[in-house]
N, CA, C and O atoms as a DFTB+ gen file, in Angstrom:
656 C
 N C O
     1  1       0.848      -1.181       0.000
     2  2       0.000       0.000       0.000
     3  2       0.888       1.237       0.000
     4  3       2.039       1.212       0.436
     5  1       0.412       2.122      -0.414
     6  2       1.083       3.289      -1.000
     7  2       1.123       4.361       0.274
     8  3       0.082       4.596       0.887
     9  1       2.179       4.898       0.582
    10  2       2.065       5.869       1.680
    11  2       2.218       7.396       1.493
    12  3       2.761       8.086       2.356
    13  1       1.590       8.047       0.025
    14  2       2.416       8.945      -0.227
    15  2       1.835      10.373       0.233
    16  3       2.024      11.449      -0.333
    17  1       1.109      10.133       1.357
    18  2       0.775      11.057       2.456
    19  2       2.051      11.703       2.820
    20  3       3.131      11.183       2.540
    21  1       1.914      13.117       3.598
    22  2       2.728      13.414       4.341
    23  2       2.245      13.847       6.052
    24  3       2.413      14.911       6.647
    25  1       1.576      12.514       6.535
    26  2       1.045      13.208       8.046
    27  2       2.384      13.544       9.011
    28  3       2.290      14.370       9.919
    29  1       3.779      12.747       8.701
    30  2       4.785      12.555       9.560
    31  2       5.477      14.385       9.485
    32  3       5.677      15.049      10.502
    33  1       5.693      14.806       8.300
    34  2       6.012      16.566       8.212
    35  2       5.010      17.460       8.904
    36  3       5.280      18.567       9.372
    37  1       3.507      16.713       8.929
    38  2       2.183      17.598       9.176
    39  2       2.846      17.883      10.614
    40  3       3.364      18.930      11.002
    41  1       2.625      16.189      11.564
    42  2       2.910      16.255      13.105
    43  2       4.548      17.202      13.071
    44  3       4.396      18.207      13.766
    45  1       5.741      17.151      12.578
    46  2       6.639      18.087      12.333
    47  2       6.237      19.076      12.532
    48  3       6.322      19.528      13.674
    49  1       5.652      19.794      11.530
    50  2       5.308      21.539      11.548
    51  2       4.457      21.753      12.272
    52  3       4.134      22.934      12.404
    53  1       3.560      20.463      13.231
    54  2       2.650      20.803      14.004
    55  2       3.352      21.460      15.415
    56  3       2.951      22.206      16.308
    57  1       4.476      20.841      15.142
    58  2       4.996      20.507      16.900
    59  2       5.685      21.887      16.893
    60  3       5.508      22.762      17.740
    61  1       6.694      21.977      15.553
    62  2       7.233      23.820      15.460
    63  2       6.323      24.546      15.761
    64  3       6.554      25.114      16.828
    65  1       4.748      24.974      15.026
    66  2       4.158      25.819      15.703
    67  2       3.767      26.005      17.076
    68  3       3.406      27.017      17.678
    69  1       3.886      25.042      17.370
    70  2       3.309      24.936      18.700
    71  2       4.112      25.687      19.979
    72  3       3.904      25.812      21.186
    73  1       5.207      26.140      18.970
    74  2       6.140      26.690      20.199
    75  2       5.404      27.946      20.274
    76  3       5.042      28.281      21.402
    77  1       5.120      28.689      19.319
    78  2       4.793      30.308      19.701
    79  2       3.106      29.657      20.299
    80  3       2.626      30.587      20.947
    81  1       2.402      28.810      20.301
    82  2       1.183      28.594      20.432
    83  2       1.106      27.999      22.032
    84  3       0.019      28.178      22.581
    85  1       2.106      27.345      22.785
    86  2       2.605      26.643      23.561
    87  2       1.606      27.759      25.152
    88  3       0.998      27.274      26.106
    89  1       1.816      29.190      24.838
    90  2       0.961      29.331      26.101
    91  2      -0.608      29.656      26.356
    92  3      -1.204      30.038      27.363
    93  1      -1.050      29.340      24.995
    94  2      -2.920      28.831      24.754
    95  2      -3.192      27.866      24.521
    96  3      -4.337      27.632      24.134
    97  1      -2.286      26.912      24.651
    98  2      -2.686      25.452      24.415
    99  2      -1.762      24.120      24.909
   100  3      -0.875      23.716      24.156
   101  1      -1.966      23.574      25.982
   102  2      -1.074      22.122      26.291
   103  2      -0.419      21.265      25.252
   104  3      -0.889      21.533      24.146
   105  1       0.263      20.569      25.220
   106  2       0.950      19.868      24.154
   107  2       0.136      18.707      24.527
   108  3      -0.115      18.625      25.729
   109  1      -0.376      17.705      23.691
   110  2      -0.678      16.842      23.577
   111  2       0.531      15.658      24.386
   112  3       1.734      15.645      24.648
   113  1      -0.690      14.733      24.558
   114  2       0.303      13.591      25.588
   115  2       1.173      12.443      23.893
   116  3       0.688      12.090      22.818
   117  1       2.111      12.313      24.321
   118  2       3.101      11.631      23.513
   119  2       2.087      10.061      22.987
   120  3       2.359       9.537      21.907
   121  1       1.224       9.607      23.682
   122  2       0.441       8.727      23.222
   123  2      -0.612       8.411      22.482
   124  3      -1.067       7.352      22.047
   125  1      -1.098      10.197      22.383
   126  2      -2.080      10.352      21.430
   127  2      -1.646      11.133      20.459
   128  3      -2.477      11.197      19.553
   129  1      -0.701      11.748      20.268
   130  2       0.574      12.143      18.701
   131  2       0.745      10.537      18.181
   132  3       0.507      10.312      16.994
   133  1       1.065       9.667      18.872
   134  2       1.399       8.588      18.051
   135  2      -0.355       8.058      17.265
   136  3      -0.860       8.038      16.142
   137  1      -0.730       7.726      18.589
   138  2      -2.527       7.196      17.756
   139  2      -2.902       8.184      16.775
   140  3      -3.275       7.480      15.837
   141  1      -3.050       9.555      16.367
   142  2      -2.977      10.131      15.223
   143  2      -2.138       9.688      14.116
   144  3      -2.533       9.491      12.966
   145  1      -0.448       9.489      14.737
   146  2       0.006       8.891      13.320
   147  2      -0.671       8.004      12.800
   148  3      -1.228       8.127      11.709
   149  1      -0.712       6.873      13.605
   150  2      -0.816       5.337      13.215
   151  2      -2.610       5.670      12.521
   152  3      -2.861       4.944      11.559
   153  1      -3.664       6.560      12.891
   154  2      -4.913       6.952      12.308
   155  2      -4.028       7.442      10.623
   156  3      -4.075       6.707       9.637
   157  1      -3.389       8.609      10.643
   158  2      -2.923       8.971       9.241
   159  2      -2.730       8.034       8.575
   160  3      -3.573       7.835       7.700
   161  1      -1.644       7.121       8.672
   162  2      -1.604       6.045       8.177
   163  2      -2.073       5.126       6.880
   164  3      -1.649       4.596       5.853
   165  1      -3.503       5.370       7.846
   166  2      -4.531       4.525       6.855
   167  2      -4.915       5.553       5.629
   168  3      -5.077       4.955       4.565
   169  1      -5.110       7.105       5.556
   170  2      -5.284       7.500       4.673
   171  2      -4.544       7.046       3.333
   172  3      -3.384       6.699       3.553
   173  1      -4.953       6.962       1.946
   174  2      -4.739       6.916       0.812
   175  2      -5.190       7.826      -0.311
   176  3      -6.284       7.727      -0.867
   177  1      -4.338       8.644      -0.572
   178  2      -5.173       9.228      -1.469
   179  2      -4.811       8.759      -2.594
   180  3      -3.665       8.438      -2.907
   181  1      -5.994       8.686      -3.398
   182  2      -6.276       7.722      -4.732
   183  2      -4.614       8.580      -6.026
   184  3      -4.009       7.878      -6.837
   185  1      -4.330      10.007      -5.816
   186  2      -3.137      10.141      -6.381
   187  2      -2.557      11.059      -6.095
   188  3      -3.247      11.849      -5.451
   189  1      -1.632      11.350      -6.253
   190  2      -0.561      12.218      -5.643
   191  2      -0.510      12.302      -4.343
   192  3      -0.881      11.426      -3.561
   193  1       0.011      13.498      -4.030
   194  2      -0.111      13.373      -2.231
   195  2      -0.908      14.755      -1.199
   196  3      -1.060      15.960      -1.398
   197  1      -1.235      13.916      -0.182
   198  2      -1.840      14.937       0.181
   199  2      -1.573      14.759       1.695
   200  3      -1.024      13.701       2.002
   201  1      -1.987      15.951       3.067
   202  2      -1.348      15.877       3.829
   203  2      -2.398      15.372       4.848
   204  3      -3.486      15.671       4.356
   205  1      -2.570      14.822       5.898
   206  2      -3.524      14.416       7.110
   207  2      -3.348      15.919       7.996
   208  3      -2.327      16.551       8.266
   209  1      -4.490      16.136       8.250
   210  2      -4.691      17.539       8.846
   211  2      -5.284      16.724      10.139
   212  3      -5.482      15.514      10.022
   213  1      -5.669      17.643      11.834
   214  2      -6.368      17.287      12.306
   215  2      -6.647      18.425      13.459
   216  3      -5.904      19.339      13.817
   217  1      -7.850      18.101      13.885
   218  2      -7.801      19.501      15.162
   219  2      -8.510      18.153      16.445
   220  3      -9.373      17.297      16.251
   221  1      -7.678      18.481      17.745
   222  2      -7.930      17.367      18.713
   223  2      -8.095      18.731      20.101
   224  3      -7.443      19.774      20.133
   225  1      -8.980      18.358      20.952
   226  2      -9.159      18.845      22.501
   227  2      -9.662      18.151      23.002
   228  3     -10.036      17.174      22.353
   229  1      -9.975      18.217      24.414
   230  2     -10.056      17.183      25.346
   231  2     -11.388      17.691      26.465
   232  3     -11.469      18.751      27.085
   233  1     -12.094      16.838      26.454
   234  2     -13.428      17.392      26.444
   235  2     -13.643      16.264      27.875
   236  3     -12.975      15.239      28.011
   237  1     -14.576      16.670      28.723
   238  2     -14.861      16.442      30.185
   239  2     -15.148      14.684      30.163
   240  3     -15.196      14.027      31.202
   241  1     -15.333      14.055      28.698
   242  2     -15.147      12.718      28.797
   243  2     -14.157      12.104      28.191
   244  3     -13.648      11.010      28.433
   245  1     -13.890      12.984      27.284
   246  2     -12.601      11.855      26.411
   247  2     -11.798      13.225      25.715
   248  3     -11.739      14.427      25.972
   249  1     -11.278      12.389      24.779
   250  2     -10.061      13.279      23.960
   251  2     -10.681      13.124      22.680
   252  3     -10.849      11.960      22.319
   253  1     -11.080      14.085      21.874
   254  2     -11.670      14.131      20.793
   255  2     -10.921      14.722      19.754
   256  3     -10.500      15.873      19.635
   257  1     -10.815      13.618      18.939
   258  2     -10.015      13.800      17.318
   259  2     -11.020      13.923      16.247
   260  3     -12.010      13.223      16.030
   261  1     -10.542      15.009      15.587
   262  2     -11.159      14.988      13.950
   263  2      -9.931      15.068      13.093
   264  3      -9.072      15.950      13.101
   265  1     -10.023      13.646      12.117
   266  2      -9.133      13.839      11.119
   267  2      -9.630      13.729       9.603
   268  3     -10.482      12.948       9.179
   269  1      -8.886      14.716       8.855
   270  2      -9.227      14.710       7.145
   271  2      -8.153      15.150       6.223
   272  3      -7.175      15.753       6.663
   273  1      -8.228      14.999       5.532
   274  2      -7.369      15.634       4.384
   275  2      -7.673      17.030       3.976
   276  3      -8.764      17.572       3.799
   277  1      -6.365      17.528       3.857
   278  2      -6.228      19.242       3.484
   279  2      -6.217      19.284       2.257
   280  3      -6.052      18.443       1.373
   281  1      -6.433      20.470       2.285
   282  2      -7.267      20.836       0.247
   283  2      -5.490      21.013      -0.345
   284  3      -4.442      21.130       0.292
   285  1      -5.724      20.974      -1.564
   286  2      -4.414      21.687      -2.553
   287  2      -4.650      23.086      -2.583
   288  3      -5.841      23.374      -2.465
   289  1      -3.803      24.121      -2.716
   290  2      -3.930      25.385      -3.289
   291  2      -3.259      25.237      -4.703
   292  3      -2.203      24.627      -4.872
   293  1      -3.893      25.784      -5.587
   294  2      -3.542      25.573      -6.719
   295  2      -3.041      27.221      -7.190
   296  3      -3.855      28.107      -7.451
   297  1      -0.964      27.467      -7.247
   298  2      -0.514      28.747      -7.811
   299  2      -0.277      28.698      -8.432
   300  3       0.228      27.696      -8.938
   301  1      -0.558      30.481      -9.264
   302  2       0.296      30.348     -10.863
   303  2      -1.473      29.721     -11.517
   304  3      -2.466      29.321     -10.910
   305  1      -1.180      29.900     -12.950
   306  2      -2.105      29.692     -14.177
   307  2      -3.196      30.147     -14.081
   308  3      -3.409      30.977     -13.198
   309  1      -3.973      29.841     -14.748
   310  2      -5.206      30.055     -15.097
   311  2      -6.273      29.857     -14.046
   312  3      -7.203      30.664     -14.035
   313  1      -6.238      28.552     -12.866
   314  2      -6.632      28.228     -12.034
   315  2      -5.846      28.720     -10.717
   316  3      -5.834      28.087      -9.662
   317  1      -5.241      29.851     -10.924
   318  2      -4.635      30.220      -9.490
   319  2      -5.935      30.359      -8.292
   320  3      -7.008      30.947      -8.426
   321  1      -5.514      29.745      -7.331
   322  2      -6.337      30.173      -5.990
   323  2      -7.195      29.315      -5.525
   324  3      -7.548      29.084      -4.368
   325  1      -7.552      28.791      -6.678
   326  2      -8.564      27.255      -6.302
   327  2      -7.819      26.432      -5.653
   328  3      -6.655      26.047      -5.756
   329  1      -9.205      26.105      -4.557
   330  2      -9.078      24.989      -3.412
   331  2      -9.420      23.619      -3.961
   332  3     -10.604      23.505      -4.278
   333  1      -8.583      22.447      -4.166
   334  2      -9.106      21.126      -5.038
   335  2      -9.099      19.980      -3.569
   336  3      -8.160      20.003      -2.773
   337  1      -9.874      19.363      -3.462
   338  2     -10.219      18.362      -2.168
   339  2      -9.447      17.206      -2.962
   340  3      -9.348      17.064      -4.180
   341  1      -8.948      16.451      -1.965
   342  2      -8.122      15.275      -2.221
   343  2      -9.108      13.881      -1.983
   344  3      -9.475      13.365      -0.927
   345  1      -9.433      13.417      -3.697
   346  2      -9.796      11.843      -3.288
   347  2      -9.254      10.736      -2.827
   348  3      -8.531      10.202      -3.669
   349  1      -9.323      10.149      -1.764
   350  2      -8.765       9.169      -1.092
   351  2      -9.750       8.104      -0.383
   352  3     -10.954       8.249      -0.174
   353  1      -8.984       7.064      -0.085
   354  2      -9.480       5.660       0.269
   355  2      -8.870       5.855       1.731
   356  3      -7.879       6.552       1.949
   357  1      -9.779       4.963       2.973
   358  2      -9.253       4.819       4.066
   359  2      -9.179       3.645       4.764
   360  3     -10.259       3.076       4.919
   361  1      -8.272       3.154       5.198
   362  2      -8.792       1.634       5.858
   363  2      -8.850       1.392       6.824
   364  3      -8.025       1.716       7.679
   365  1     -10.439       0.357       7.099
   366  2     -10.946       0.422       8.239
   367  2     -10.978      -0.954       8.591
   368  3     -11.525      -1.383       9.607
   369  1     -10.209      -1.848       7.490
   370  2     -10.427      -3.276       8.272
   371  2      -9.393      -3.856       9.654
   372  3      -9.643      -4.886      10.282
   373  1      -8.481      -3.145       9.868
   374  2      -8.259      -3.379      11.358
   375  2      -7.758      -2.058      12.118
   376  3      -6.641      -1.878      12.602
   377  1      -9.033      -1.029      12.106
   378  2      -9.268       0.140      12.513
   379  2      -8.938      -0.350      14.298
   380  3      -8.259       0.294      15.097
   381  1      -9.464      -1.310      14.484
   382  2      -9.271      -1.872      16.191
   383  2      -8.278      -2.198      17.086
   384  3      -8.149      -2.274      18.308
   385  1      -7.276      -2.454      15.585
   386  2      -5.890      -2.730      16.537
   387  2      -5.079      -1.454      17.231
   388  3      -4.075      -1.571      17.933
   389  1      -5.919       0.125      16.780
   390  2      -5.087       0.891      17.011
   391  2      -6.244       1.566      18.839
   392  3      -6.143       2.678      19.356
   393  1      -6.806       0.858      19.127
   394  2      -7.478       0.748      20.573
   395  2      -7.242      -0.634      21.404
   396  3      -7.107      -1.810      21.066
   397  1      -7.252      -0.168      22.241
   398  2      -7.341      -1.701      23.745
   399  2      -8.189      -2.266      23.621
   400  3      -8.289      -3.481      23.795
   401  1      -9.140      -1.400      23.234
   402  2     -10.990      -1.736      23.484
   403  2     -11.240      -0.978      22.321
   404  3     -10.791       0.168      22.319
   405  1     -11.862      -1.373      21.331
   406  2     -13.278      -0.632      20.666
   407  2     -14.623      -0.829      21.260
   408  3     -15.290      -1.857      21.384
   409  1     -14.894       0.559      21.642
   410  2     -16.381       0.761      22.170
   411  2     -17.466       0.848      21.149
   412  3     -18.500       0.181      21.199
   413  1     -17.102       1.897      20.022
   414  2     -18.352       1.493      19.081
   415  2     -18.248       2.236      17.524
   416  3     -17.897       3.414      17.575
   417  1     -18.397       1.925      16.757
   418  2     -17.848       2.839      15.154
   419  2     -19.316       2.857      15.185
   420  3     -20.208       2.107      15.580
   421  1     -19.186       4.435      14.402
   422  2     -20.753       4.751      13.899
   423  2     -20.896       5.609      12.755
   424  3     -20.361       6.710      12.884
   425  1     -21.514       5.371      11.613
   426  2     -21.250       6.042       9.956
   427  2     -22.406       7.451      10.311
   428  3     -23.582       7.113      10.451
   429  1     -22.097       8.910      10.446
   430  2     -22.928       9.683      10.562
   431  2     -23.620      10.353       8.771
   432  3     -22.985      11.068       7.997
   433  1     -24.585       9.990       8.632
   434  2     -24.916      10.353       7.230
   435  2     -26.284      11.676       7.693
   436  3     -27.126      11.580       8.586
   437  1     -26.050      12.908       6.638
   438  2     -27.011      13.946       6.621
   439  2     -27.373      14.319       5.160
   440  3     -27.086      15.230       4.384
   441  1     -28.038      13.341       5.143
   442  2     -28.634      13.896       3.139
   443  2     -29.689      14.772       3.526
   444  3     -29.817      15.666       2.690
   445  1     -30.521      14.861       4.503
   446  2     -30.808      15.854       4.478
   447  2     -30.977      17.189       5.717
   448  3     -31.784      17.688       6.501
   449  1     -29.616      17.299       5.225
   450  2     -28.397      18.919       5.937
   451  2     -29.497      19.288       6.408
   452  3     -29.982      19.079       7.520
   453  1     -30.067      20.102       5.137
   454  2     -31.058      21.746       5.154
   455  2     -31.576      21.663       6.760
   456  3     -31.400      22.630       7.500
   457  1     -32.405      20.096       7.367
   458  2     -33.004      20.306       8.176
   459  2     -32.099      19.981       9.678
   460  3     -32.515      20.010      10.836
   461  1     -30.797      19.686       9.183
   462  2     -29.794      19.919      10.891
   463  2     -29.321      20.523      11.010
   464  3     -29.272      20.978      12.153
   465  1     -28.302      21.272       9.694
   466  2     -27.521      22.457       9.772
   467  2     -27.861      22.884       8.523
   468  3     -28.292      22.236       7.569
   469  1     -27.566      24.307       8.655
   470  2     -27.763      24.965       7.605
   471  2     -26.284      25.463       6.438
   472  3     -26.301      25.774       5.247
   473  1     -24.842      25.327       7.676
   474  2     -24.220      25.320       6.219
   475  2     -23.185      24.149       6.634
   476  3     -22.067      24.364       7.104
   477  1     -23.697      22.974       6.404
   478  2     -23.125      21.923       6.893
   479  2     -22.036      21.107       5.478
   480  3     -22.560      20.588       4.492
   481  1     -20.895      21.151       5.640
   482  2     -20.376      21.059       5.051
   483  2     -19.676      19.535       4.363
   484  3     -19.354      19.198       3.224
   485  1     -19.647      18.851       5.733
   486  2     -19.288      17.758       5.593
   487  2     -20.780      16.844       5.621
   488  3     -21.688      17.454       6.187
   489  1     -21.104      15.639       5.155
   490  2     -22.437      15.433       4.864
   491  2     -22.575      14.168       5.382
   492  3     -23.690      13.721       5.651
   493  1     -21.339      13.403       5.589
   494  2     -21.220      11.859       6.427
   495  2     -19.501      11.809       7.103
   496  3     -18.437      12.225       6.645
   497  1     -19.757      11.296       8.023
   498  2     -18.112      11.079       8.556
   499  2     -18.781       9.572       9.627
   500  3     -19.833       9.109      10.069
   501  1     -17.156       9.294       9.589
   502  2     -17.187       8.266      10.405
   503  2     -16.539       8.754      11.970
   504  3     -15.675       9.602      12.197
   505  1     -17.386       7.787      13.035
   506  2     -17.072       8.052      14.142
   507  2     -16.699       6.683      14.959
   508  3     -17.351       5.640      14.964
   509  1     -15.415       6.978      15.681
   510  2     -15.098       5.663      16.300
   511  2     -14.544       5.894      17.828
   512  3     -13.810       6.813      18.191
   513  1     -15.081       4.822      18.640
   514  2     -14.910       4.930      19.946
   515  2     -14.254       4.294      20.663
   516  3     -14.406       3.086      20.482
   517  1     -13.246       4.679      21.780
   518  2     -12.998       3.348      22.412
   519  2     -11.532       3.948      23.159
   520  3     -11.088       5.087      23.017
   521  1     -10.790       2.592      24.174
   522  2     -10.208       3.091      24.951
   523  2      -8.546       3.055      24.155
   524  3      -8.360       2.153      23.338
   525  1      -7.607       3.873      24.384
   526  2      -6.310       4.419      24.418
   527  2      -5.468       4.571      25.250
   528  3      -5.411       5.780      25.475
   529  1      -4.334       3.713      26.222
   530  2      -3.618       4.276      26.902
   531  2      -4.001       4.452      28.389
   532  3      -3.429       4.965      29.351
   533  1      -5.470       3.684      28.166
   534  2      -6.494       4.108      29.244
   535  2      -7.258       4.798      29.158
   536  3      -8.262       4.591      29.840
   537  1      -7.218       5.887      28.363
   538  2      -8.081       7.063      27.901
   539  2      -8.767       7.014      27.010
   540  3      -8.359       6.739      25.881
   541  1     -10.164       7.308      27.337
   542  2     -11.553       7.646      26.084
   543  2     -11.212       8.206      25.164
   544  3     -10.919       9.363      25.466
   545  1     -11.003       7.864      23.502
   546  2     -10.738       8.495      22.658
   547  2     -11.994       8.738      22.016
   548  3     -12.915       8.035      22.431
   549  1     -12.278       9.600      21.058
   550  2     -13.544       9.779      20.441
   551  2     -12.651      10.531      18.973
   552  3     -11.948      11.540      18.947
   553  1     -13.035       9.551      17.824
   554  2     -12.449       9.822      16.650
   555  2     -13.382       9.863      15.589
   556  3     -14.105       8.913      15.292
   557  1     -13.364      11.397      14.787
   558  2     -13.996      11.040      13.289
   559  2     -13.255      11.695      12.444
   560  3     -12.744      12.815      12.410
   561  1     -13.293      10.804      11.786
   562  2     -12.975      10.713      10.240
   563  2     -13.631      11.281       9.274
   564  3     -14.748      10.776       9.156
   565  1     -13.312      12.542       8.148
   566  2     -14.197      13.350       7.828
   567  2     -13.666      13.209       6.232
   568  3     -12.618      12.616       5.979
   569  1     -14.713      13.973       4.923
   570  2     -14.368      13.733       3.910
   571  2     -12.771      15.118       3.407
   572  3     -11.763      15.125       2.701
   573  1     -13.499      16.030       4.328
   574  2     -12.571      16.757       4.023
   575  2     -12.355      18.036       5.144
   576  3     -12.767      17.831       6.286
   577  1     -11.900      18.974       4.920
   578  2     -11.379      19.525       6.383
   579  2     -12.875      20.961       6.336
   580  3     -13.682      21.429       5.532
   581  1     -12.532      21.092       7.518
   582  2     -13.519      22.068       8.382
   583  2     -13.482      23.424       6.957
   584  3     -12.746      23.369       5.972
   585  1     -14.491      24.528       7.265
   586  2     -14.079      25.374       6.369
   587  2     -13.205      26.406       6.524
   588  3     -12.618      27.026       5.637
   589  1     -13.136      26.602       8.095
   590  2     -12.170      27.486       8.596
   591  2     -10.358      27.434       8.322
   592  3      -9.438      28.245       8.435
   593  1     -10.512      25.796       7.848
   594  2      -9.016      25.425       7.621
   595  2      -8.245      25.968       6.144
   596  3      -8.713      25.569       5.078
   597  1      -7.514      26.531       6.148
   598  2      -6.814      27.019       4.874
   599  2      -6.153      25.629       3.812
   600  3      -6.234      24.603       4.488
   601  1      -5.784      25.440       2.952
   602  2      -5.315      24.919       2.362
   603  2      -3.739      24.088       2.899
   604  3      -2.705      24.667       3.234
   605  1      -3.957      22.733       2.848
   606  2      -2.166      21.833       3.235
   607  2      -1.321      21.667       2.527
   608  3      -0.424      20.982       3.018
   609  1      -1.071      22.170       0.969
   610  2      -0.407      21.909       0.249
   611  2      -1.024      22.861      -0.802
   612  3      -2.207      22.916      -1.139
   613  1       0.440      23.903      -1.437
   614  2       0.148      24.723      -2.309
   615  2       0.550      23.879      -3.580
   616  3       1.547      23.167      -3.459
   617  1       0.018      23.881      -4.539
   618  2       0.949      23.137      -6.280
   619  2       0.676      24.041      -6.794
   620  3      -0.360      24.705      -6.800
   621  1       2.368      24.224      -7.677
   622  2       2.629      24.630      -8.502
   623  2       3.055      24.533     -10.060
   624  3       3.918      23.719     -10.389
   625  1       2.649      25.088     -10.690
   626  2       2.328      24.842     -12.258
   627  2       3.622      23.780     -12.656
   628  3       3.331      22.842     -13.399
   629  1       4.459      23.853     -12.377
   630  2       5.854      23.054     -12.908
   631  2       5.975      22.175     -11.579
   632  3       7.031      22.054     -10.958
   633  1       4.471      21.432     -11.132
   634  2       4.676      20.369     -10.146
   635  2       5.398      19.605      -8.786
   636  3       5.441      18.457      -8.343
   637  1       6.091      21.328      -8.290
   638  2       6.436      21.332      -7.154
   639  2       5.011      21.518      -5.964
   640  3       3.973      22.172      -6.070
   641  1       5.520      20.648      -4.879
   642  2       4.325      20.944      -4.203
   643  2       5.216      21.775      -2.152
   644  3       6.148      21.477      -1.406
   645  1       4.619      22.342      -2.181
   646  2       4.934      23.163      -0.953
   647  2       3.788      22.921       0.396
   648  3       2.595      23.215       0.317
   649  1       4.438      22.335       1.593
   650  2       3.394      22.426       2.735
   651  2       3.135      23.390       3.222
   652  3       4.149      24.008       3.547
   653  1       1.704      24.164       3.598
   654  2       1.289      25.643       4.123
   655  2       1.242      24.829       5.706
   656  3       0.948      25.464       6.719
């Protein structure tokens, strides 16, 4: 299987920012940086590469992860500025080995948004539960990233690609 993700540079430049960010926010425990890798992992994107994005806090029952793939920025040409979503495959057939315990996977589907949210962006994600390290994890898996998130990778016309 093809790994031509880059979540291992993502957690990199995650951890650099984190220095100027370091006094609004705790560093994550060294055990749940790894369970994110080993989650990236499974991403595939069907071609080229793309990066595993994720935003995680820790909430009065568990530690809650959302992970997805970051858009391309597309510089230079005709199509400068466009945001392109990365198609990819994920694997979930031994999604379990990366918990002690699986508590429970659950497929969230909203075909129809209009009547839960109104600018709901993502339309199904997967959600998976269970214990870590000892700790309640609560994980979903999304088609693509939040809208607030900027672009993970700029390409450029002569097929260099740059991480934002």
């Amino acid at each position: 299987m093809s790994h031509s993700h880059l979540a291992i540079r993502h957690l990199v430049k995650q951890l650099e920012l984190s220095d100027t960010r370091r006094t609004t926010r705790p560093a994550l425990p060294v055990w749940l940086v790894q369970f994110i890798d080993d989650f990236s992992q499974r991403f595939e994107p069907f071609n080229g590469v793309a990066r595993v994005g994720y935003e995680c806090q820790q909430s009065e029952q568990c530690w809650e992860v959302a992970l997805f793939l970051g858009e391309h920025e597309v510089i230079g040409g005709p199509q400068d500025g466009q945001m392109r979503p990365i198609n990819f495959r994920f694997d979930l057939k031994e999604i379990g080995k990366s918990f002690q315990t699986l508590e429970g996977m659950n497929w969230n589907a909203f075909p129809n948004s209009h009547v839960c949210y109104e600018s709901m962006a993502d339309l199904s994600f997967l959600t998976i539960e269970g214990l870590v390290s000892g700790q309640k994890v609560r994980v979903q898996l999304h088609a693509g990233p939040p809208d607030s998130i900027g672009p993970a990778i700029r390409q450029y016309p002569d097929g260099r690609v740059e991480l934002v």
